[in-house]
ROZA-631926 format. One line per 8 residues: their letters; for each residue x, y, z of C-alpha. Coordinates in steps of 0.2 Angstrom, whole numbers, plus 5000, padded with zeros to 4 digits. Layout:
! residues N
A> X:Y:Z  ...
***
This chain:
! residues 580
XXXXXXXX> 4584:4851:4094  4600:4842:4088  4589:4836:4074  4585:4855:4069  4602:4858:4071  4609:4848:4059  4595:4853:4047  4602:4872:4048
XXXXXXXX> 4619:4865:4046  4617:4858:4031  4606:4873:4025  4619:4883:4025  4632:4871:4019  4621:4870:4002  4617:4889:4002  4636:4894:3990
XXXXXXXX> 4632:4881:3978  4614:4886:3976  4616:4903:3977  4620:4904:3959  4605:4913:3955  4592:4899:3958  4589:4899:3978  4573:4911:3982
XXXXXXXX> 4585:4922:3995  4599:4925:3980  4583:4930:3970  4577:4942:3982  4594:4950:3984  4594:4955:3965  4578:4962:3966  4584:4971:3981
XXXXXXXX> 4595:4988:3974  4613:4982:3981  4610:4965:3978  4616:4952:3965  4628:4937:3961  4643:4939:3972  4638:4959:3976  4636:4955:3994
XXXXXXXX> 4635:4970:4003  4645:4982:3993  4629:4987:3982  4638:4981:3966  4649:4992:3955  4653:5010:3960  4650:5024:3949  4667:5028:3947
XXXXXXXX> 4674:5015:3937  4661:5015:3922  4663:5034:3920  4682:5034:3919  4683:5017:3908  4669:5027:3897  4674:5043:3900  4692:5037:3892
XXXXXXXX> 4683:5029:3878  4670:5043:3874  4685:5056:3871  4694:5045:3859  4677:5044:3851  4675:5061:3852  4693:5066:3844  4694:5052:3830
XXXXXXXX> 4677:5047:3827  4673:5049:3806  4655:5057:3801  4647:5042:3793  4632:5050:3785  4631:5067:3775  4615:5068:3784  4623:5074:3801
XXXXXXXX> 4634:5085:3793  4618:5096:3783  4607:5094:3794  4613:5097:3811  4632:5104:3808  4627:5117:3797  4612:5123:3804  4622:5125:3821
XXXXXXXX> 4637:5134:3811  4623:5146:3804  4616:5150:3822  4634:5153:3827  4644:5162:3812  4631:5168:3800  4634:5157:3787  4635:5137:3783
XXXXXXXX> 4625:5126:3770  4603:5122:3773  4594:5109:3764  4576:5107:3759  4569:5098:3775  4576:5118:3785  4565:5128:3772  4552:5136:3780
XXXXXXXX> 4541:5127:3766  4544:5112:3772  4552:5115:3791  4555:5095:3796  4569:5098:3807  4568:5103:3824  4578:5120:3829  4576:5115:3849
XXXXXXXX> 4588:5100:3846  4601:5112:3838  4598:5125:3853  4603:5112:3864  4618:5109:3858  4622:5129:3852  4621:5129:3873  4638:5122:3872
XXXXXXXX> 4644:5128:3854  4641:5146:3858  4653:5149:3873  4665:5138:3866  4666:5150:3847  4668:5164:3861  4682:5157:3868  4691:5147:3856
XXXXXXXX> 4687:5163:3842  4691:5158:3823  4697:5142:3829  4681:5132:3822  4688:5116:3822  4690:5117:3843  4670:5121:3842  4668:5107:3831
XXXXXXXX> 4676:5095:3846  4668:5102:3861  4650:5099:3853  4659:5081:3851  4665:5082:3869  4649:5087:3877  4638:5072:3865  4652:5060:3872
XXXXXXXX> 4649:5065:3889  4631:5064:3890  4634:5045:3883  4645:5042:3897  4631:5047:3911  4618:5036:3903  4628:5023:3902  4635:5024:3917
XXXXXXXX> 4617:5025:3925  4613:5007:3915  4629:4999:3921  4626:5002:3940  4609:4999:3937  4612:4980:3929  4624:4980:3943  4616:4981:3959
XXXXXXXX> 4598:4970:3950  4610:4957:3943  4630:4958:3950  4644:4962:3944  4648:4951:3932  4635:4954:3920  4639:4974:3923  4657:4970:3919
XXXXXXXX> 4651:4964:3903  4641:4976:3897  4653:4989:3901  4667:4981:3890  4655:4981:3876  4649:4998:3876  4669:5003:3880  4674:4994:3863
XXXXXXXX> 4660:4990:3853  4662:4998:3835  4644:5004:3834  4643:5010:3853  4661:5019:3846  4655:5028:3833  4635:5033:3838  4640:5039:3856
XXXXXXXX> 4647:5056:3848  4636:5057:3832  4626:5071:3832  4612:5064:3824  4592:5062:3834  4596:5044:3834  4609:5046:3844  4600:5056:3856
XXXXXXXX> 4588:5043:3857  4601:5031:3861  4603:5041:3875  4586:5041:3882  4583:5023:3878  4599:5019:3889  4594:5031:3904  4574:5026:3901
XXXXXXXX> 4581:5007:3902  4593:5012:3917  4578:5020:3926  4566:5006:3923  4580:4994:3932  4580:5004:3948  4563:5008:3947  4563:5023:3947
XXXXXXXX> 4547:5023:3935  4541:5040:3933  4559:5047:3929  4558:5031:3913  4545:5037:3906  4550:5056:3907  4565:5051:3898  4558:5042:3886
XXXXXXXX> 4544:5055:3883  4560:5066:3880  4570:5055:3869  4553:5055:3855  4551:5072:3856  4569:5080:3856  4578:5065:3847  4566:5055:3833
XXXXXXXX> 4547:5053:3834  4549:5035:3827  4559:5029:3841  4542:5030:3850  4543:5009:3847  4558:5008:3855  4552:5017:3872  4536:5006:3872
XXXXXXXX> 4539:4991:3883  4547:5000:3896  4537:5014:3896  4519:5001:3895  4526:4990:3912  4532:5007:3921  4514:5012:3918  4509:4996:3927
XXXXXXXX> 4519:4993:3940  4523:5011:3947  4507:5025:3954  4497:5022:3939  4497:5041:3942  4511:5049:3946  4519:5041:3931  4506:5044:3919
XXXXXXXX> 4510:5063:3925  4527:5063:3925  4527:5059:3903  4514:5071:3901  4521:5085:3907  4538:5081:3900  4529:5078:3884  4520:5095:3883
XXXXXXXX> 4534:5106:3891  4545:5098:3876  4533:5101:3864  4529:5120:3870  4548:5123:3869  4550:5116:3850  4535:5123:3844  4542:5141:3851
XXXXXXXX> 4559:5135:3842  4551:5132:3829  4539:5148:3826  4554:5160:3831  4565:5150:3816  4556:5148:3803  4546:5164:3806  4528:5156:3804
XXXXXXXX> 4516:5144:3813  4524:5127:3810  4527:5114:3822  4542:5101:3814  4539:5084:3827  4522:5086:3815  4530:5087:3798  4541:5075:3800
XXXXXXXX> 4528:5064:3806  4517:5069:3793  4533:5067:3777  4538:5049:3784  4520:5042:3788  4503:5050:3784  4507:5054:3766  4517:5065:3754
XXXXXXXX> 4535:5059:3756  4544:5049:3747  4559:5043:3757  4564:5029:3744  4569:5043:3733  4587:5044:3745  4590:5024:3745  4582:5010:3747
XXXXXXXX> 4591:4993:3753  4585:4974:3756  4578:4966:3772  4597:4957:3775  4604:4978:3777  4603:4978:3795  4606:4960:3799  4623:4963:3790
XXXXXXXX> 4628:4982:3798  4622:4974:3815  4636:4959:3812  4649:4975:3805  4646:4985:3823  4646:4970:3835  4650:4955:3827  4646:4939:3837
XXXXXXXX> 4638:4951:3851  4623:4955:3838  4623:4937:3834  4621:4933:3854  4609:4947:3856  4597:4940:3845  4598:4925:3854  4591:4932:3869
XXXXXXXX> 4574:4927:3869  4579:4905:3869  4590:4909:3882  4577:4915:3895  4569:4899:3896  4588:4888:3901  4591:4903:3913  4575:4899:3924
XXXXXXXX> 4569:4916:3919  4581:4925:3931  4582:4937:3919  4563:4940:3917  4553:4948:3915  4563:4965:3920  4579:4963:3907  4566:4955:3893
XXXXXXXX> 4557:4971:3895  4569:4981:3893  4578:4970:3878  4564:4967:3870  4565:4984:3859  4579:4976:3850  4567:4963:3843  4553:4975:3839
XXXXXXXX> 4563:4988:3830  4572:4976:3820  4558:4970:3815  4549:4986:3811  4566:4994:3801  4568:4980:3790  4550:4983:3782  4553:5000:3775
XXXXXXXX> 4562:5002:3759  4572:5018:3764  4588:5010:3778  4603:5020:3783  4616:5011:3796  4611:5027:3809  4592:5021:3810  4598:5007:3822
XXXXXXXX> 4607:5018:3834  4593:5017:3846  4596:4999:3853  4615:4997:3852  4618:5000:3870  4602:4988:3871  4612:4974:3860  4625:4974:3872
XXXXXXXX> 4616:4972:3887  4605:4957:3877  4620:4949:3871  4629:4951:3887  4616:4941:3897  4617:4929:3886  4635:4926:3890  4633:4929:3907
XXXXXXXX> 4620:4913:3904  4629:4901:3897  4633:4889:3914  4613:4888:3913  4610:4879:3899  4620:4863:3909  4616:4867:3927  4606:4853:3935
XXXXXXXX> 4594:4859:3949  4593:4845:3958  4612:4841:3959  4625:4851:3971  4639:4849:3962  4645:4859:3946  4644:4846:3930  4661:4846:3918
XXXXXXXX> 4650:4855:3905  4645:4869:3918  4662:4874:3922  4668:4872:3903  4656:4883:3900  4660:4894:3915  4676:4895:3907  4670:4900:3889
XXXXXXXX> 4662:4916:3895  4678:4928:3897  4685:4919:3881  4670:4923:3871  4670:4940:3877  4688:4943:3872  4684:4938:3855  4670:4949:3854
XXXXXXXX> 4679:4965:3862  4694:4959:3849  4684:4959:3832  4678:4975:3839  4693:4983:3840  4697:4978:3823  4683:4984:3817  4686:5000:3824
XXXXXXXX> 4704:5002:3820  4701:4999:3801  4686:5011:3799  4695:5025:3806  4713:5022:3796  4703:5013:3780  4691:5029:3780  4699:5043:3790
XXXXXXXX> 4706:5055:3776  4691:5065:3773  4694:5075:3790  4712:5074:3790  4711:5083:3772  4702:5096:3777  4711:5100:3794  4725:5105:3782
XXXXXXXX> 4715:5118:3774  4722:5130:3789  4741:5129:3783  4738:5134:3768  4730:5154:3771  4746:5158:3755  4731:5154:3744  4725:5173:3748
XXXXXXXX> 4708:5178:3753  4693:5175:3746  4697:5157:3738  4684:5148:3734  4686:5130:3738  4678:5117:3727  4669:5101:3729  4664:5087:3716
XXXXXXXX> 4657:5070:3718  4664:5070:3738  4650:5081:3744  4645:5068:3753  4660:5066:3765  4660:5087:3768  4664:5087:3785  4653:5104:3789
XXXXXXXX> 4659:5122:3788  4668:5123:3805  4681:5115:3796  4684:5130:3782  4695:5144:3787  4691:5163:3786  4702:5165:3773  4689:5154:3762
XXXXXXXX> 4675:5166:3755  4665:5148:3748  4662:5134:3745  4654:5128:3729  4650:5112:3724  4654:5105:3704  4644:5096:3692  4652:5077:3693
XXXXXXXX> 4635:5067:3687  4625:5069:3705  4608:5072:3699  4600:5073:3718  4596:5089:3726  4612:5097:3735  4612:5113:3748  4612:5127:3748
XXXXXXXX> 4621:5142:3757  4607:5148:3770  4602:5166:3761  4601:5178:3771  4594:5190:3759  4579:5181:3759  4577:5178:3777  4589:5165:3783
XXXXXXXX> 4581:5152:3794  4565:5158:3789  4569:5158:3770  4558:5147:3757  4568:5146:3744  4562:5141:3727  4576:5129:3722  4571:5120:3737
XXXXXXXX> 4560:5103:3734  4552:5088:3744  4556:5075:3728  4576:5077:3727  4577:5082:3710  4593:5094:3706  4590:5113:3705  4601:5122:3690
XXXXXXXX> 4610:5132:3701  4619:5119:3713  4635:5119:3702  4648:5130:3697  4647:5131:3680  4665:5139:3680  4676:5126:3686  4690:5141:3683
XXXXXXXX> 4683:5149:3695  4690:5137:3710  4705:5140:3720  4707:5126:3729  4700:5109:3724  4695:5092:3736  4693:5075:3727  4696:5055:3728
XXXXXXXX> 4706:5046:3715  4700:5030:3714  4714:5027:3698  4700:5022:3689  4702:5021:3669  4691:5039:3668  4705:5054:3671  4705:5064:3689
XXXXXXXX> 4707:5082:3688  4722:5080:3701  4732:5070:3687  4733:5087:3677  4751:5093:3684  4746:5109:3673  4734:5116:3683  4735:5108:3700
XXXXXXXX> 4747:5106:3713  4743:5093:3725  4744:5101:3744  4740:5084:3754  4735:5066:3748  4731:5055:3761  4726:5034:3757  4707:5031:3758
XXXXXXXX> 4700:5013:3757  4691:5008:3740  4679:4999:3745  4673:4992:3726  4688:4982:3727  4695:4976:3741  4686:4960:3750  4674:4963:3762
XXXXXXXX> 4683:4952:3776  4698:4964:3775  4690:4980:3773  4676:4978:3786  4690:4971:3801  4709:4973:3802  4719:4960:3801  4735:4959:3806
XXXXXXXX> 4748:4961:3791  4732:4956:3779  4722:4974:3780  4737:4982:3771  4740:4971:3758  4725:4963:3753  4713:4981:3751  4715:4993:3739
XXXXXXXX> 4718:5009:3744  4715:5027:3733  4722:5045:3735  4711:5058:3745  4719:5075:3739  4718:5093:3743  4722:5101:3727  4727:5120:3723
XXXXXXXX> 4727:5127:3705  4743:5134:3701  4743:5151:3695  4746:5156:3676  4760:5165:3671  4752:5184:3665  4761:5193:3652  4773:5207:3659
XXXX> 4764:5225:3650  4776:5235:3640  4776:5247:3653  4784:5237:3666
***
């Protein structure tokens, strides 16, 4: 008895140091919801600190975020002004012809656009903000949902870790309150991926069945791991039930969307789908970029982290797979996608916006593992090397978090004119009504129409070499939503009557001096008067170490900056009539 005594003593003697995610019981307990490293009975994190650390982050997203592709502006900020007020720009894919994008995922968000326009009135820009708002808060409940989840499966510290890097991540920044369907599908990969983790299988793979349908079809890849193992693992059943009926209820209610939009039997999920893979598009035609494109914007939007994150898969091994095969399931994605993006010609930063939240859980384990690459089984104590790199771990991820910041911090002051330009648009009504403001070779950075004040009959835009295809004003004479107009095409070729042929004709005028050699129509003291001029980054000549991070008293002096200017034409002096 004494002899099984002592046994039991020394048992638990040994049981803090090996409880360091190798003994069988400290397993169990991360398998167990509640359980993890150092959790003990507390069930890890609490809800409330992620959603108030993201909820803080997720409204200074939402209130100085920039709009990074022109593609969210046309295609989903316009269409949802046009539901709301009537008017705003339309592009090819929202002719009926064509009817690519889907009207259900605007009706979601004019849920929230609608009461806001009715209580904030002509104040456009306030609707503008609470779509943002609303975008930000459903990142904050996803993410949320992943944190406790990674919590209670594998403790706190790997929880705290990811949180600080979807807090301050650049990428997580800026694609939490994009309103874009990869940012929607971001969400649902982050809920699907939180789900998964407290197995709550069938509620995955509804979310994920969600995320294709209302978000982007293509991010089908992105959903497959997780929702292939919650197929295995939960009632074979009950799970298979639960996407089916989330599938076909989805696609009932776009399909209705749809028909009641573009006034004809069309169903958009398909068109896309049909544009972009079986044949007939041509999405080359809007840009095409080399196999490095995302190896380099994944470095821009989480730096080392995206370097860690890759590195995931040789870390499994050192960790003695306490990490598989759950987390490598739902990491995996980030391989797989990669993989699959790089291969098309056509790449836009937004086409990764899927895994981000995913790349920081991946390259969070793997900071969480370094102590296992020196741990010895078979040896009680801690090696010099395994408490180094103990150590290392809250120092890496404060360089990580640091870069990020300063990634951050010089998008938004490098590239933030744009908006700020057009929020001065409503000081300035002493232009009269029925101005006509005027656009040239900064289409591209139009921040939508719930930016133009009432006292601005148009917008136009004016000839500065583009030779693309530009939109249109949604005509309601011919239908609106359910309009096919013939300037409209699927090839991107420039239809006559984009421009203004009489630049006269503009009352107030938006452009970027560059103070390049060729002359800027702001130089012309004659006929402009410059109302705001705001520095905005050039990004041809400054050096991509300083332009892409801040660095403290380097960012200012080593970039080159140009003028972003709001410009009115001064009015010309009439001859008094003899009468007068």
């Amino acid at each position: 008895m004494s002899l099984s005594s002592a046994r039991q003593r020394r048992a638990t003697a040994a049981s803090p140091l090996t409880d360091d995610g190798y003994a069988k019981d400290a397993k169990d307990r991360r398998r167990r919801p509640g359980g993890g490293d150092g959790d003990g009975e507390d069930g890890g994190i609490k809800w409330f600190l992620p959603f108030v650390a993201l909820g803080l982050l997720r409204h200074m997203s939402a209130s100085s975020n920039l709009i990074h592709d022109c593609d969210e502006v046309f295609n989903y900020w316009e269409p949802l002004h046009f539901l709301l007020y009537r008017s705003g720009f339309q592009t090819w894919e929202y002719s009926s012809d064509f009817a690519l994008r889907s009207y259900l995922y605007l009706i979601i968000h004019a849920l929230v656009a609608g009461p806001a326009s009715l209580i904030f009135g002509e104040h456009k820009v306030r609707v503008f903000y609470s779509v943002r708002i609303f975008l930000g808060l459903i990142s904050i409940i996803t993410e949320t949902v992943l944190v406790v989840a990674l919590s209670r499966r594998y403790g706190k510290r790997l929880a705290c870790y990811v949180l600080a890097m979807l807090c301050l991540s650049s990428g997580c920044f800026f694609a939490s309150t994009s309103f874009l369907p990869s940012s929607f599908s971001m969400y649902a990969v982050t809920l699907s991926s939180a789900l998964f983790l407290l197995e709550k299988y069938a509620a995955a793979v509804a979310a994920a069945a969600a995320g294709v349908i209302l978000g982007w079809p293509f991010s089908i890849l992105v959903f497959l791991p997780v929702t292939v193992y919650s197929l295995i693992r939960g009632p074979f059943g009950r799970v298979f039930l639960s996407g089916f009926l989330t599938s076909l209820s989805v696609l009932a209610l776009s399909f209705i969307a749809d028909y009641h939009y573009y006034g004809r039997l069309t169903f958009s999920v398909f068109n896309l789908l049909k544009y972009n893979v079986l044949g007939g598009g041509e999405s080359h035609l809007y840009g095409t970029e080399g196999p490095s494109f995302y190896f380099r914007n994944g470095f821009n939007n989480f730096n080392f982290a995206f370097i860690l994150a890759l590195l995931f898969l040789g870390v499994v091994p050192f960790a003695r797979k306490k990490y598989a095969p759950d987390l490598l399931i739902v990491v995996s994605p980030v391989y797989i996608w990669l993989a699959f993006m790089s291969l098309q010609a056509h790449k836009e930063e937004r086409f990764l916006y899927p895994i981000y939240t995913l790349i920081c859980v991946a390259a969070a384990a793997v900071i969480d593992s370094f102590p296992d690459f020196f741990h010895d089984k078979y040896s009680s104590d801690q090696s010099i090397f395994e408490k180094i790199a103990k150590g290392l771990r809250p120092l890496i991820l404060g360089c990580i978090l640091c870069a990020s910041h300063s990634r951050t911090f010089s998008m938004l002051n490098g590239y933030g004119a744009p908006l700020q330009i057009y929020h001065h648009l409503e000081y300035h009504e002493d232009s009269g009504p029925g101005s006509v403001l005027c656009v040239g070779s900064e289409w591209h950075r139009y921040p939508s129409s719930f930016f133009i004040p009432s006292y601005i009959s148009e917008v136009r835009w004016i000839d500065d070499g583009f030779r693309g295809l530009l939109p249109f004003p949604f005509n309601e004479t011919l239908g609106g939503t359910t309009a096919a107009p013939s300037y409209f095409n699927n090839k991107n070729k420039a239809s006559e009557e984009q421009y203004l042929k009489d630049i006269g004709a503009c009352t107030l005028l938006v452009e970027l001096d560059l103070r390049r050699p060729y002359p800027s129509r702001g130089n012309d003291l004659k006929t402009w008067e410059a109302l705001a001029a705001l520095p905005f980054l050039d990004r041809e000549l400054s050096p991509a170490l300083h332009r892409s991070f801040f660095v403290p008293y380097k960012w200012q002096q080593n970039n080159v900056f140009g003028l972003y200017k709001l410009l009115r034409r001064l009015p010309t002096d009439k001859p008094q009539s003899r009468d007068a």
